[in-house]
N, C-alpha and C positions, 0 to 999 in steps of 0.2 A: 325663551332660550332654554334648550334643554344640556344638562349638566352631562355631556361630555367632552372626549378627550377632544374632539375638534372646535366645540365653543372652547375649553380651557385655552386653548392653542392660542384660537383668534385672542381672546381677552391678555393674553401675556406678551404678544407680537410675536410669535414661535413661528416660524413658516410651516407650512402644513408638511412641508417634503422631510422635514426635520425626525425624524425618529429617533433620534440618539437620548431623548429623556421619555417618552412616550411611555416604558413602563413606571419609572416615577411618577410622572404626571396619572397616571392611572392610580397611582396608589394613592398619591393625595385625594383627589377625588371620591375611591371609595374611601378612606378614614373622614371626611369633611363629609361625607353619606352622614356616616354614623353619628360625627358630632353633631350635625343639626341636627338629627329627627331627638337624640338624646338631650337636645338645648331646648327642644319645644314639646319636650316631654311626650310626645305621639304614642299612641296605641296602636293595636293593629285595627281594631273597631272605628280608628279616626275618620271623619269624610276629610277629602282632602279636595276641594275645586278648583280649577283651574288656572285663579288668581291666587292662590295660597302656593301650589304650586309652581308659578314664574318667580312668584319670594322665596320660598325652598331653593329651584335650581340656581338665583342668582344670590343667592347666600353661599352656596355649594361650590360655585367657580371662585365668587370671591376667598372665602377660606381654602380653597386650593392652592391658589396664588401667593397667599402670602403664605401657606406651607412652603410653598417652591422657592420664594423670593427671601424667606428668611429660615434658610436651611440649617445652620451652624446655630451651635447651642449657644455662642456671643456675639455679637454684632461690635464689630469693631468699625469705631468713629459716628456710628447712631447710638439715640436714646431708647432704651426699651421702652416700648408702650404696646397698651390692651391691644385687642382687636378693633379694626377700625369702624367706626360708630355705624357705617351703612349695614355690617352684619347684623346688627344688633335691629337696628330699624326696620331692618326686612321681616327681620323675625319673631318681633316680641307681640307684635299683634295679635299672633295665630299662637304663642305662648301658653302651650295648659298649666292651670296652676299647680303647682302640688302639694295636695291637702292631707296636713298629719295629721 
């Protein structure tokens, strides 16, 4: 699944005809870019294969989503909590470390 705005779509239940959040939802998108390659520490020298990247893009929509889904800076009548543990799962395998 590659991480754009038409998978985001699909994965939130957005109807595709729906454009009225489309530049949001782009934005999320590129900032959740950034946070993952900046969570897994990547270089530009990185290989990145095929299955590394289906973990990326479905890290990518996931953190999209819950940018989208938890918009407002409080949540009113939910508990705050991390991100949810599949980000994490996706990602920590392919995780460089960083050595001081």
């Amino acid at each position: 699944m590659d991480a754009n705005l038409t998978n985001l779509k699909l994965h939130l239940n957005i109807d595709s005809g729906d454009t009225l959040d489309d530049t949001l939802l782009n934005n999320y998108l590129g900032i959740a870019t950034i946070g993952v390659n900046n969570y897994l520490n990547f270089t530009t020298g990185d290989t990145i294969t095929s299955d590394i990247q289906s973990s990326i893009n479905s890290a990518i929509i996931l953190l999209s989503s819950h940018y989208y889904s938890n918009r407002n800076m409080v949540s009113m009548g939910n508990n705050a909590s991390d991100m949810p543990y599949t980000f994490k799962f996706l990602l920590d395998f392919y995780k460089n470390p960083i050595v001081q």
